[in-house]
C-alpha positions as CSV (number, residue, x, y, z in Angstrom):
1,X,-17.4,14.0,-9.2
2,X,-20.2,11.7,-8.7
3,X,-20.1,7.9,-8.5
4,X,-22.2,5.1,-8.9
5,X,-21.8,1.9,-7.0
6,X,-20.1,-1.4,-8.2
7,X,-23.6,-3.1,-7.8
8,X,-25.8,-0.6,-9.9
9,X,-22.9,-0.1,-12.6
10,X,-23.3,-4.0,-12.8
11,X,-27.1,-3.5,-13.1
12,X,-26.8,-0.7,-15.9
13,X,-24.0,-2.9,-17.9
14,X,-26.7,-5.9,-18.1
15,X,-29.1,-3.7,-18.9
16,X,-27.3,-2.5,-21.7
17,X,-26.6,-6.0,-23.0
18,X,-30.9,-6.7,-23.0
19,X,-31.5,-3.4,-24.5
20,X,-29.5,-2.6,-27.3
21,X,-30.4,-6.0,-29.3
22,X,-33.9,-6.1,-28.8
23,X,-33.8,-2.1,-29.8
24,X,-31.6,-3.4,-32.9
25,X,-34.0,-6.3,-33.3
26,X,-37.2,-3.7,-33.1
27,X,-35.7,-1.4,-35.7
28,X,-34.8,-4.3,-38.1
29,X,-38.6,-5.6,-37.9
30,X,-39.7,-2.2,-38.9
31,X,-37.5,-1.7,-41.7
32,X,-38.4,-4.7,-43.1
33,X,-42.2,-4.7,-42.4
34,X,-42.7,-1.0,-41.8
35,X,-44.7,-2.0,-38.9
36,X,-44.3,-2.5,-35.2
37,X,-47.0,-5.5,-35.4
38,X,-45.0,-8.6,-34.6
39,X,-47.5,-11.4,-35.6
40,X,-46.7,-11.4,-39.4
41,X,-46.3,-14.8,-39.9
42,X,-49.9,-15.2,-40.6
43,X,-50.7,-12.1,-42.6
44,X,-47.9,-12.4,-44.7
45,X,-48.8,-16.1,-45.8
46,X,-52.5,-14.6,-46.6
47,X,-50.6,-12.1,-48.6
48,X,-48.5,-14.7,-50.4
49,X,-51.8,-17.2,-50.9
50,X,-53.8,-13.8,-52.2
51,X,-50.9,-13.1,-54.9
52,X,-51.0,-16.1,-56.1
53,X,-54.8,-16.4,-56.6
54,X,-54.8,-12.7,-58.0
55,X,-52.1,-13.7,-60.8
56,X,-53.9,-17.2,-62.0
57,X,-56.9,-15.6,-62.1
58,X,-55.9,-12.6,-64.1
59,X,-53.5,-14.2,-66.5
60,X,-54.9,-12.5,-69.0
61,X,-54.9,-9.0,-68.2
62,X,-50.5,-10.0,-67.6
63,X,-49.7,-7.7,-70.6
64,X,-52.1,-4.9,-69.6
65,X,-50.4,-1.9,-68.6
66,X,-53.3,-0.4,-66.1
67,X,-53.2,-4.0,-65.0
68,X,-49.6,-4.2,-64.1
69,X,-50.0,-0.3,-62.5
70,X,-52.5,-1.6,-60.1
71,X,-50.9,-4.8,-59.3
72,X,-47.8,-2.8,-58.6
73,X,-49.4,-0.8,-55.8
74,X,-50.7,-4.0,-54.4
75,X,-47.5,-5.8,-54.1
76,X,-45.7,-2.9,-53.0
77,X,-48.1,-2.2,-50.0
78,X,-47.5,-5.9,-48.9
79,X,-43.9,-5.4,-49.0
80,X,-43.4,-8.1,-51.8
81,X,-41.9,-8.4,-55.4
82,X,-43.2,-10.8,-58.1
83,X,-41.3,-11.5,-61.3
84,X,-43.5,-13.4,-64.2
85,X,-41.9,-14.7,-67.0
86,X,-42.6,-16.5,-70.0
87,X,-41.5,-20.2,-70.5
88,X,-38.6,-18.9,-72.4
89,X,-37.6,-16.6,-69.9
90,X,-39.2,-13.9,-71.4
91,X,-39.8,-11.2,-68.8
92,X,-43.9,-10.4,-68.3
93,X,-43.9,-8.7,-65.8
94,X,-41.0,-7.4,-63.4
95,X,-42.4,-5.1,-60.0
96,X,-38.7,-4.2,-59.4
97,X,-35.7,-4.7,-61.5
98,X,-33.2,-3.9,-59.1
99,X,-34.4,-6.5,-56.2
100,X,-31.5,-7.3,-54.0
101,X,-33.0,-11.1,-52.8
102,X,-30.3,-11.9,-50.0
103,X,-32.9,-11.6,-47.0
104,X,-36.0,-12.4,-49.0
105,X,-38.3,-15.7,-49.0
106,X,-38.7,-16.8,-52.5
107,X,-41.8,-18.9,-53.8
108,X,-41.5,-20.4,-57.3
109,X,-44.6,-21.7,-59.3
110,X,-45.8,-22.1,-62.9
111,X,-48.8,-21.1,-64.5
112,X,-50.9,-23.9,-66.6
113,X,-53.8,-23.7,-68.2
114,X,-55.1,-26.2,-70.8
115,X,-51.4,-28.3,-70.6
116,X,-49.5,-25.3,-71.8
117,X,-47.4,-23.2,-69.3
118,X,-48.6,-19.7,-69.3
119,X,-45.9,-18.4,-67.1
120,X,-43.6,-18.9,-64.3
121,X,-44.1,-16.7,-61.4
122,X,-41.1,-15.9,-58.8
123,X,-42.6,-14.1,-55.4
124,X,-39.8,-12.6,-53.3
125,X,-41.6,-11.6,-49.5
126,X,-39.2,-9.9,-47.0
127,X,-37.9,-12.3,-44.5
128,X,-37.9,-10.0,-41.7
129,X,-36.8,-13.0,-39.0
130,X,-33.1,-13.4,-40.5
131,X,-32.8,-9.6,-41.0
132,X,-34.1,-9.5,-37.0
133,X,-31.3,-12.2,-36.3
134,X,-28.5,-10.5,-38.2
135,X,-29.9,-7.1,-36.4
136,X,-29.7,-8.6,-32.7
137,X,-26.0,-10.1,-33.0
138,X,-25.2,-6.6,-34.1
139,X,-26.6,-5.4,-30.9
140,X,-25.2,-8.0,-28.8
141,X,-21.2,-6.6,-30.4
142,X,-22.8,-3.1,-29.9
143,X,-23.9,-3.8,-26.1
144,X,-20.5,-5.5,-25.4
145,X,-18.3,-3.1,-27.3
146,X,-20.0,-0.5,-25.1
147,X,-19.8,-2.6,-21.7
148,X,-16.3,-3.4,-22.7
149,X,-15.7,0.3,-23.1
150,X,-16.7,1.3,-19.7
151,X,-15.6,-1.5,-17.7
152,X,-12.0,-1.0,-18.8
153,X,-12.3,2.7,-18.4
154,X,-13.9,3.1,-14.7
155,X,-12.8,-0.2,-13.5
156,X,-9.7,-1.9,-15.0
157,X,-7.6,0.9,-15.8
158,X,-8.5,2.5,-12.6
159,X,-7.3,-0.6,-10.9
160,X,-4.6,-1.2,-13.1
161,X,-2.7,2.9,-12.2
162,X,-3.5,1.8,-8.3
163,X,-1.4,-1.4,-8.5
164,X,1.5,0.3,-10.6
165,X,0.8,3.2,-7.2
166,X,1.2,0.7,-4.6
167,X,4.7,-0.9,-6.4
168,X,6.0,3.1,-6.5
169,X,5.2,3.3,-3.0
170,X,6.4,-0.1,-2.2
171,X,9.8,0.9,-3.5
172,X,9.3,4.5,-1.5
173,X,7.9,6.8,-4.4
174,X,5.7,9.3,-3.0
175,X,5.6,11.2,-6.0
176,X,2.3,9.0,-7.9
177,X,-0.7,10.3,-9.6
178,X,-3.4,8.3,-8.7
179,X,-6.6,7.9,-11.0
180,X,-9.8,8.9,-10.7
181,X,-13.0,6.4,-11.2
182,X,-17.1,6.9,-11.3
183,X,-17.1,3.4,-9.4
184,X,-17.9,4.0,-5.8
185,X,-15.5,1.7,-4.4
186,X,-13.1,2.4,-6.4
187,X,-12.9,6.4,-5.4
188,X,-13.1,5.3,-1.6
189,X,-9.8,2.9,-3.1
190,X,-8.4,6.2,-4.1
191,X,-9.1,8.3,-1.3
192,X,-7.4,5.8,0.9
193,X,-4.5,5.7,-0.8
194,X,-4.3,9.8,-1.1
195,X,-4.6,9.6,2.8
196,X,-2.0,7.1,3.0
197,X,0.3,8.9,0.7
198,X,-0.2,11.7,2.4
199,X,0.4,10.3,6.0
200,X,3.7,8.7,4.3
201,X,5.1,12.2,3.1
202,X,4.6,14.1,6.4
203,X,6.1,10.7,8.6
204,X,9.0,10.9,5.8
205,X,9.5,14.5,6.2
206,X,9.7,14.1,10.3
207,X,11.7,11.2,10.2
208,X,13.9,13.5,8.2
209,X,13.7,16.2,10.7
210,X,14.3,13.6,13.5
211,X,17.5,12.1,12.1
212,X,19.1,15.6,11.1
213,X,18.0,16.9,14.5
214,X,19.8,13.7,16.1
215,X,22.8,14.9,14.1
216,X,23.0,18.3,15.2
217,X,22.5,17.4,18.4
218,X,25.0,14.3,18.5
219,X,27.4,17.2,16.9
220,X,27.0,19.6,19.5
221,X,27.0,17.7,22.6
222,X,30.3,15.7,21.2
223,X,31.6,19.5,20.9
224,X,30.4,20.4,24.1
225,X,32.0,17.0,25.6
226,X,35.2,18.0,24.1
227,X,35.5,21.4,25.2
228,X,35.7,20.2,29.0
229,X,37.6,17.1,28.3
230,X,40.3,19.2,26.8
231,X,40.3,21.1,29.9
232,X,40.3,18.3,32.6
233,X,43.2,16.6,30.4
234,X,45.4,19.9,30.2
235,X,45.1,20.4,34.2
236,X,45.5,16.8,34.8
237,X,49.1,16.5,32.6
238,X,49.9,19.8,34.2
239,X,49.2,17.9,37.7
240,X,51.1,15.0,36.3
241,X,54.5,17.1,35.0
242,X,54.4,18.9,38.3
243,X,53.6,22.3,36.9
244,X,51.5,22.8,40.5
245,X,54.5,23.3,42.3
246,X,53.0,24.9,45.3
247,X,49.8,23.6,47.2
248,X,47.9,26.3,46.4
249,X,48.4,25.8,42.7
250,X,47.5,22.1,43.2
251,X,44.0,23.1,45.3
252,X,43.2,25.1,42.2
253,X,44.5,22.6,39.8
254,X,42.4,20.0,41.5
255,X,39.6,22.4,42.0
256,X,38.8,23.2,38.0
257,X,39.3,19.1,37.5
258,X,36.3,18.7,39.7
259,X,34.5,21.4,38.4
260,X,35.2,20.0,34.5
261,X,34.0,16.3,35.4
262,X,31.3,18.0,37.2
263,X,30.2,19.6,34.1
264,X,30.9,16.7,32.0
265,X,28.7,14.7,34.1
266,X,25.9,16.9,33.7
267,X,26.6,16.7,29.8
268,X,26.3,13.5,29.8
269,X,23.0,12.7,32.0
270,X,21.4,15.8,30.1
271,X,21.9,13.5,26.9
272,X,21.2,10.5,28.3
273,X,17.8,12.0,29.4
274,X,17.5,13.3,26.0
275,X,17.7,10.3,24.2
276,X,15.2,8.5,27.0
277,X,12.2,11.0,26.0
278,X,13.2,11.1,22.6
279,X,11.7,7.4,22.2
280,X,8.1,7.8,22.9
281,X,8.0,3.4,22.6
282,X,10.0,3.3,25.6
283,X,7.6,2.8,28.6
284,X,7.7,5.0,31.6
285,X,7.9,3.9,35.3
286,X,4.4,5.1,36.3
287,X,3.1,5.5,40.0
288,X,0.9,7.6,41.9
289,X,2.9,11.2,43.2
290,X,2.5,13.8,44.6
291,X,3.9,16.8,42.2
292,X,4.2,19.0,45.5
293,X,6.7,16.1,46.4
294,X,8.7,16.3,43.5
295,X,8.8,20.3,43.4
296,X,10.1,20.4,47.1
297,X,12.5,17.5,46.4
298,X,14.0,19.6,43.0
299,X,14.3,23.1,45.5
300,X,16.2,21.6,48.1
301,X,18.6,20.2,45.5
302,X,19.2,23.2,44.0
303,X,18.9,25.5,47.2
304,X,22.7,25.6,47.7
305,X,23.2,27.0,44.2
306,X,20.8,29.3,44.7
307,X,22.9,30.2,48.4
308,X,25.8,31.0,46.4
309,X,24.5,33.5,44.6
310,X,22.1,34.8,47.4
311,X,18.9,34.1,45.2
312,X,15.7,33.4,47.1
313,X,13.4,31.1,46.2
314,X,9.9,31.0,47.0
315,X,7.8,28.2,47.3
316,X,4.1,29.6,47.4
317,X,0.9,27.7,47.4
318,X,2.2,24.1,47.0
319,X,-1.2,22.3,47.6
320,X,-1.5,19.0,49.4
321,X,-2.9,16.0,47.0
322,X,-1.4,17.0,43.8
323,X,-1.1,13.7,42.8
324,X,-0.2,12.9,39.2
325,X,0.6,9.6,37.4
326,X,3.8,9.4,36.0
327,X,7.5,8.2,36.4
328,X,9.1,10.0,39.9
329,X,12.5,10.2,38.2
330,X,11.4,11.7,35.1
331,X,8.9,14.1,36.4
332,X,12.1,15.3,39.1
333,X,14.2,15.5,36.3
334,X,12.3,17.9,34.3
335,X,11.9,20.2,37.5
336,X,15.5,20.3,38.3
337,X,16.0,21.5,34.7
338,X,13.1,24.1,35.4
339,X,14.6,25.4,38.8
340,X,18.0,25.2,37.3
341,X,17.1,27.0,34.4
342,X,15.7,29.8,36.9
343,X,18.9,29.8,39.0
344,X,21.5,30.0,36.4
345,X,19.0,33.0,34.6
346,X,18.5,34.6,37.9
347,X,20.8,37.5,38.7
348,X,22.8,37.7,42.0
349,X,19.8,38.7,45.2
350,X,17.3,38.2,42.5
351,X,14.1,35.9,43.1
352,X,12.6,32.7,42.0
353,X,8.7,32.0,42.9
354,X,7.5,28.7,42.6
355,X,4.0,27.9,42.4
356,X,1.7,24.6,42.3
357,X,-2.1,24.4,42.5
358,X,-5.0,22.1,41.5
359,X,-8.3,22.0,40.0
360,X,-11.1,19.4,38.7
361,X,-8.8,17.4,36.0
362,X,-5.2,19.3,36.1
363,X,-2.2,19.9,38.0
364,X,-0.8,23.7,37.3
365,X,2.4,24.4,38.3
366,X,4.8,27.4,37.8
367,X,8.3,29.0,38.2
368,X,9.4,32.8,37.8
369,X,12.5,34.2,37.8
370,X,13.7,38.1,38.0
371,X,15.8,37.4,35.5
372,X,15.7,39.3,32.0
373,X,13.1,36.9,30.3
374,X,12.9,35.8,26.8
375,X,13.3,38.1,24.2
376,X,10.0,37.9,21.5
377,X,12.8,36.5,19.4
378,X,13.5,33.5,22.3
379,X,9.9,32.5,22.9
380,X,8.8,30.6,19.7
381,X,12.7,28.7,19.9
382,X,12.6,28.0,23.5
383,X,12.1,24.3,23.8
384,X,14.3,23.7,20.2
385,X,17.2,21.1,21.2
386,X,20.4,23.1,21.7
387,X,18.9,26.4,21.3
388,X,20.3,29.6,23.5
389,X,18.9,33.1,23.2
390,X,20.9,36.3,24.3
391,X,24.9,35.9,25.5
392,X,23.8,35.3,29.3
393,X,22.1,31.5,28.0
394,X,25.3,30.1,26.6
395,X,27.7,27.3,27.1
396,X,29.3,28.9,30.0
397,X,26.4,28.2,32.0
398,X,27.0,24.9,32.3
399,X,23.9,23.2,30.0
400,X,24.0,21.6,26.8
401,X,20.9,23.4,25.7
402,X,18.5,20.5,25.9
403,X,17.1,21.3,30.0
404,X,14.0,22.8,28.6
405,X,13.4,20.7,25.5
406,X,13.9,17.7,28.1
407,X,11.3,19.3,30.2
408,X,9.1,19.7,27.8
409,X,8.8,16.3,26.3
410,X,8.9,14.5,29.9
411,X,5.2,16.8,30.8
412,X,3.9,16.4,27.2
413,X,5.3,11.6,27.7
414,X,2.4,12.5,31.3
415,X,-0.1,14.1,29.4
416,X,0.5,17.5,30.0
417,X,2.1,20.7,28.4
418,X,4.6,23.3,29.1
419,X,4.8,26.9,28.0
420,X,6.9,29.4,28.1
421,X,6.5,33.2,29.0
422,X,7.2,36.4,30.8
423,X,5.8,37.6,33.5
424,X,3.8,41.0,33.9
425,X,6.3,42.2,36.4
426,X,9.3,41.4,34.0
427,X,11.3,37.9,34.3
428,X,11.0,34.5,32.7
429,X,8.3,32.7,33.7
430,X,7.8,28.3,32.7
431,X,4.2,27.1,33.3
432,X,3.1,23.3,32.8
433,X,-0.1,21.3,33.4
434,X,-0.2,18.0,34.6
435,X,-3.7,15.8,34.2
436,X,-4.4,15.0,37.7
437,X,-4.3,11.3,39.0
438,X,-7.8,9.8,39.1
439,X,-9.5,8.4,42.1
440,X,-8.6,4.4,42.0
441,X,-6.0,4.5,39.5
């Protein structure tokens, strides 16, 4: 649709008002005068003076009808009427009976000759200025009726469906039609407000997807927090009633109690980390590393699980100077969930590779398991809070489901992004980027 500016609509609207009344004006003169010579004043009182001297000096020739004929043709071409009459209102001579007088000029005089009154002459000339004044009020209510016309259609009822838009949206109604207008500013008005709107329906639709994925995850952690609980509390009454008679019984009493607060611990720091990268507002505790640091820091915590279940893991490549910005504890966190990940999806004498290399601008680090990967139904859901795959990524493993998607949004809070994969050779493999840190930062 094409628009005009405010400033050239406000041009074409006083232009309007000028026009039409001198057009009405124009068009009244010629009606009258049949004649677009506007200096009549002059000629028509030569006219008028002529008429009178033609019917004095033919008084006689009054009641002759070639007479009459002729002076007919005359008046008519000089746009006048002339009614003679005889001292007793007798009619002489009558150039149009049906003479409508309300916008004509009317000269009276009498006829005398020798003391007695011959006749008395009426001469009704068009008045062209007061039909010219009627005509250019008539255009000035035309030009405003039509001014009026299109300033409430392209600018006030425009304006008017915006404001009733904004109160919808101030009381949280998404759901508005807004108006089109011609008016330049006016459609840039609009276009703002779609892009608003807009921007307020998709951050409503993902706070919506925020708060029911807070539920669901609230829901199943709470559920995975009750499931070891219930356990720990069992063995600890059966501890308390003396059902571990025998030391042995009490070793492995005491042994699942440790291993259940173990868990629950983890349960609880997963979540806590959760909620921590959840809040993008909440600022992180950058520094200068070194990501090789961080990588050998997260093996060597994990190593001994990794012992247990004689899985080696191979550090290859880990560059000197990968230095990152970013918070130390974070970044270690999300590697520990990586390596864990690998450990606990790693079969018994399988192998875990970790790699970490650097370019111009990035940090590129992976890990690969010989595990049985992701299945093509896994890899689109892999980073989903609470999500597990295939039997072998359940509960049982220890997580709450949230390692990877904790991962994932601690590289993405640094800049970065993680992905997830499977090798050519078969297993899992995680691979992230990291910006590198610049020089002086």
């Amino acid at each position: 649709m094409k628009t005009i500016r405010i400033r050239k609509f406000t041009v074409l609207c006083l232009f309007i008002l000028l026009l039409f009344p001198w057009i009405f004006y124009v068009g009244a003169h010629f009606a009258e005068t049949k004649s677009f010579n506007f200096d009549m004043d002059e000629a028509q009182q030569l006219d008028l003076e002529a008429t009178k001297d033609l019917i004095e000096k033919k008084a006689d020739k009054w009641t002759d009808p070639d007479w009459q004929h002729q002076f007919k043709r005359q008046i008519e071409q000089m746009n006048m009427e002339v009614s003679i009459l005889t001292e007793g209102d007798q009619v002489i001579l009558q150039t149009d009976a049906n003479r409508e007088p309300s916008f004509s000029r009317k000269e009276q005089f009498s006829i005398v000759q020798d003391g007695k009154v011959l006749g008395r002459v009426a001469i009704y000339q068009a008045d062209s200025k007061t039909t010219q004044i009627v005509a250019i009020i008539i255009g000035v209510i035309v030009a405003f009726l039509i001014v009026a016309y299109a300033i409430r259609k392209y600018i006030l009822i425009p304006l008017e469906k915006m404001g009733r838009s904004a109160r919808q949206i101030a009381e949280g109604d998404l759901d508005i039609q807004l108006p089109s207008s011609r008016i330049f500013e006016i459609a840039e008005v609009h276009d703002g407000f779609r892009v608003m709107v807009d921007s307020l329906k998709k951050s409503v639709q993902k706070q919506i997807q925020l708060e029911d994925e807070r539920r669901f995850v609230i829901a199943a952690v709470a559920h995975d927090l009750r499931t070891p609980l219930f356990a720990l509390r069992g063995y600890l009454n059966g501890l308390k009633q003396g059902i571990a008679g025998t030391p042995e019984k009490q070793a492995k009493y005491l042994a699942v109690c440790i291993e259940k607060s173990a868990q629950l611990d983890r349960l609880v720091e997963e979540l806590f980390t959760f909620a921590k990268t959840e809040y993008q507002e909440v600022g992180l505790n950058t520094t200068i590393v070194d990501l090789r640091l961080i990588l050998k820091k997260s093996i060597d915590s994990l190593n001994p699980q990794a012992l247990e279940r004689n899985i080696t893991v191979i550090a290859e490549g880990l560059e000197k100077g990968c230095m990152v910005k970013g918070d130390p504890h974070l970044l270690e966190r999300a590697m520990n969930n990586l390596i864990d990940n690998a450990v606990r999806h790693t079969p018994t004498n399988g192998q875990i590779i970790i790699k970490c290399k650097k370019d111009e601008e990035l940090v590129t680090f992976s890990i690969q398991d010989t595990g049985r990967g992701f299945s093509s139904e896994d890899l689109p859901k892999v980073f989903e809070p609470l999500y597990r795959g295939d039997a072998s990524r359940n509960r049982s493993t220890g997580g709450a489901g949230l390692g990877l998607t904790i991962s994932q949004r601690v590289i993405r809070q640094h800049g970065g992004e993680l992905v997830a994969g499977n090798a050519s050779e078969g297993g899992a493999m995680i691979t992230g980027q990291v910006p590198l840190a610049k020089t002086g930062n």
